[in-house]
N, C-alpha and C positions, 0 to 999 in steps of 0.2 A: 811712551804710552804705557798706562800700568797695565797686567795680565790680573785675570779673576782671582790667582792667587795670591797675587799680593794684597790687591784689592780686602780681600777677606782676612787677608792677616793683620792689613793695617788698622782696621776698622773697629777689630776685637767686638766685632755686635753691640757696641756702645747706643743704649735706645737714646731715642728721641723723645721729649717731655712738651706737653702743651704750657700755652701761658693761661691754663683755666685753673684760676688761683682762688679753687674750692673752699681753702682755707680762710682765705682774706676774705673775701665775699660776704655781703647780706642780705637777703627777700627786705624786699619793699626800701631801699636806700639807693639812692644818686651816685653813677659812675660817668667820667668820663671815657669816653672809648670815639674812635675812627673808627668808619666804614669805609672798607679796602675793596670791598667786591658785593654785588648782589645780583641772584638769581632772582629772587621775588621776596616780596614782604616778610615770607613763610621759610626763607633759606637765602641769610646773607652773612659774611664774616666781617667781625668787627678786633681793631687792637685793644686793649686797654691800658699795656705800658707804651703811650705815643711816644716819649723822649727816646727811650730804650731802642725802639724800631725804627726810629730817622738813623739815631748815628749808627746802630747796626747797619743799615744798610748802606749807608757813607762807610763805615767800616771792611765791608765786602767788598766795595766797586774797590778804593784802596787796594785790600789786601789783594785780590787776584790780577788787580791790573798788570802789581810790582811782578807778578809769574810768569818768566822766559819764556818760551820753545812750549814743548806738548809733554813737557813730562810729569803734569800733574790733570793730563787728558787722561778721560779714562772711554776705554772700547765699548760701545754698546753691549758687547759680549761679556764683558766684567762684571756687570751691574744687572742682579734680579730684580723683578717687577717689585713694587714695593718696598724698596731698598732705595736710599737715600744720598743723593750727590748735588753737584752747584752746577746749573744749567747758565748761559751764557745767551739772551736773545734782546733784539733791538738798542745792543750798544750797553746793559747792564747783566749781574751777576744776580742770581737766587737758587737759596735753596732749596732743591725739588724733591718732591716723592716721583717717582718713575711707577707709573700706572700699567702703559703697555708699550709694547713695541711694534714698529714695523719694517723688519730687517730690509725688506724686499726694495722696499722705496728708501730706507736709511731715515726713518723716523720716529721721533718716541713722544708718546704722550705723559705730560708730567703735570703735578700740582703743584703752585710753588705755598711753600707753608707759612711763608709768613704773610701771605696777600690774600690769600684764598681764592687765589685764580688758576683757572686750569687752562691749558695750550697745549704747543706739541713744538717739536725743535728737531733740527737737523743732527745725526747721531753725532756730527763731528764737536758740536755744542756741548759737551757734556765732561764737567771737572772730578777731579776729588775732591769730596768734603772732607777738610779735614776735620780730626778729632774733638778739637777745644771749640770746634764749630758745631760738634755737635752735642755739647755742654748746653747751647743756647736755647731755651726752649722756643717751639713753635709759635708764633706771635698770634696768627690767627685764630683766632676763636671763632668758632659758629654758634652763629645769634637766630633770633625770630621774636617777631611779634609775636605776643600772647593774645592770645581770644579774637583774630582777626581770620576775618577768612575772605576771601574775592566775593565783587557784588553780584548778586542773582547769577553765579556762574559756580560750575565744577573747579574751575581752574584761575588762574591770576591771568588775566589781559596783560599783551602788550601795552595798552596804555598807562594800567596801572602800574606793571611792573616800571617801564620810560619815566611817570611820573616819582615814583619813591625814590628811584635812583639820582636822579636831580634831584630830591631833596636833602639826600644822605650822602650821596660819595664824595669821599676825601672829605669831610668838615668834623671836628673835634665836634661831638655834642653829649647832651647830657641822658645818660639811658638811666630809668629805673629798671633796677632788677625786679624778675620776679617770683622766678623759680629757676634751679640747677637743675639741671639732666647729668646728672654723674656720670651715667652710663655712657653716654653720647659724648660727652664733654658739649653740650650745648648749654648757652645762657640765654635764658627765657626773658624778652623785655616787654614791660608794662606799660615803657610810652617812652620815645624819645623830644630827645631838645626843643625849644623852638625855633625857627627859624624864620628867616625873610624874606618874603612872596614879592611879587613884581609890582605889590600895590603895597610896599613898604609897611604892611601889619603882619603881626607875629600870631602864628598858631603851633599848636603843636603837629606834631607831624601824622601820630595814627587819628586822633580827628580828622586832619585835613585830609587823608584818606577815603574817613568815612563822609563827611561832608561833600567831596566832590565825588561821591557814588563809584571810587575807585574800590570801595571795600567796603566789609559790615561787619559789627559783632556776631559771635560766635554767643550762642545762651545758652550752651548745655556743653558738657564733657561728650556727651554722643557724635556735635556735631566738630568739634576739635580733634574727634578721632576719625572722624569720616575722611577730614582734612587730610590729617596727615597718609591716611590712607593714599587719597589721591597725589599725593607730593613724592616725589623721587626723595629716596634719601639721600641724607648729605653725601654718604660716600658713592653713590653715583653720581651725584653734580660732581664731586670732587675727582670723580677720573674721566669726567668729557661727558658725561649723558647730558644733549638737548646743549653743549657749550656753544655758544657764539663765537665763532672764530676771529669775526671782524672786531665784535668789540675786546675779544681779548687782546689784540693788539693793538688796538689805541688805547684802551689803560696803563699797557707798557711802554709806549711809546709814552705816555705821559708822563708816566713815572721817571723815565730815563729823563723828559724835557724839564723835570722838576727839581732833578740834582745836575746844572748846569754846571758846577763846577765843586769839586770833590773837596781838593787839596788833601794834607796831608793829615791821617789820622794812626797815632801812634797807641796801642793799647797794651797794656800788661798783662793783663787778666780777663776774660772775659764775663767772670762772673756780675760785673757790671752790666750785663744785660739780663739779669735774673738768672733764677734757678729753680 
C-alpha cells in the first residue's frame, strides 16, 4: 500500500484538464453529446467525445484488473480531499475526485469525473491514478438548459426532474449550443435532440417539458438569475449536496451491466483520448 509520501512524489501535481473544448465550440451550432448523469433540467453532465469515453473506460476496467495484490492501493490517509485517485465500486474502475472523508466509519465521498456522478465507497476501494491517466482529460462536462425554469414552482419537481431523465439518460442526442460559461466550464444548451415518446411521435425535448407543464420559459435575465440563485451549484451536487444514494448505484450498476465483457485492450499512447 503507498504512504502520502510517495503518493505526492509520484504524482508531481500533474493537473487534471476538462473535456470543455472552448476552442472547438460554437453559439448556435449542433453537438452530439451523452447524458451520463442529471440532477435537474438546471444541472446535468453531458460527454461530448462519446467514442473516446466507451474505450476509455474499457481501457480502465482492462488496465487495473491486470494489477496484483494492493500495491497500487492507496490509504485513505494518502490522499487529500480534492486530490485525484481510481475508486473501484460495483465490479468497475473510475476516476475520482475525493470530496470528503469519513475515517471513523472508513468512508469517502467522491465524484467520479468522467460520469458526473457523485457516491461514496469503502476506504479499502481506493487506487492510484496513474500519471498518463491523468494526461486524459475529464470527460464530463456540465450542461443546462437555457431559459428554462420549473413550472409555477421555486424549485424542479420530482416529476419533472423523473420525466427529463428518461428522456436524456444514456442516449447519444443532438444539443444546440448556446452559450460557454468559461468560468464554470459549463455548456449552456438551447434545445436537445428529438426523441421517441411511447405514442411513437418525435418532439423535442425542452418543449416537451414545456408542454407537459413540467417547465416554462424563463423571459427576462432577472428571472434566470433568480434561478440560479435557487439552484445549488454545480460544485455542491458534485460533492454529494441532496445526492441520491439509491440511484447512484443503479447507474453504476448499470454501467458495470453495460460492459459485460471487456476483453483485451492494448494502448500506446493515451493521447488518443484527447487532450
Amino acid at each position: 500500500m503507498i504512504n502520502v509520501l510517495e503518493y505526492i512524489a509520484y504524482q508531481e501535481q500533474i493537473p487534471m484538464s476538462y473535456c470543455y473544448d472552448r476552442e472547438a465550440w460554437e453559439g448556435d451550432k449542433d453537438y452530439r453529446m451523452i447524458v451520463t448523469n442529471v440532477f435537474s433540467p438546471s444541472q446535468f453532465w453531458v460527454v461530448s467525445r462519446i467514442q473516446q469515453h466507451d474505450l476509455f473506460h474499457r481501457y480502465m476496467q482492462y488496465h487495473y484488473n491486470m494489477l496484483e495484490g494492493d500495491s497500487f492501493k492507496l490509504s485513505c490517509y494518502s490522499v487529500p480531499c480534492t486530490e485525484f485517485c481510481v475508486i473501484k465500486t460495483n465490479g468497475s474502475f473510475y476516476r475520482a475526485m475525493l470530496v470528503s472523508m469519513d475515517l471513523d466509519r472508513r468512508i469517502v465521498r467522491v465524484f467520479l469525473v468522467d460520469y458526473g456522478i457523485s457516491t461514496q465507497v469503502n476506504t479499502d476501494n481506493l487506487y492510484l491514478l496513474f500519471k498518463e491517466l491523468r494526461k486524459v482529460p475529464m470527460f464530463a462536462i456540465r450542461a443546462t438548459l437555457s431559459d428554462l425554469g420549473p413550472y409555477e414552482s421555486s424549485t424542479w419537481s420530482p416529476d419533472a426532474i423523473e420525466a427529463f431523465r428518461k428522456m436524456v439518460m444514456n442516449k447519444a442526442l443532438k444539443c444546440k449550443l448556446k452559450y460557454l460559461d468559461d468560468l464554470n466550464a459549463i455548456v449552456e444548451l438551447d434545445e436537445l435532440d428529438e426523441y421517441h415518446d411511447q405514442t411513437g411521435e418525435r418532439n423535442l425535448i425542452k418543449k416537451t417539458l414545456i408542454d407537459k407543464k413540467f417547465a416554462e420559459p424563463l423571459v427576462d435575465a432577472l428571472e434566470v438569475h433568480d434561478l440560479e440563485l435557487r439552484n445549488h451549484l454545480f460544485k455542491q451536487v458534485e460533492a454529494g449536496v441532496d445526492c441520491d444514494p439509491d440511484l447512484s448505484e443503479k447507474m453504476l450498476k448499470d454501467i458495470t451491466a453495460s460492459y459485460p465483457y471487456i476483453g483485451e485492450i492494448l494502448i500506446n499512447n493515451v493521447s488518443i483520448f484527447g487532450n
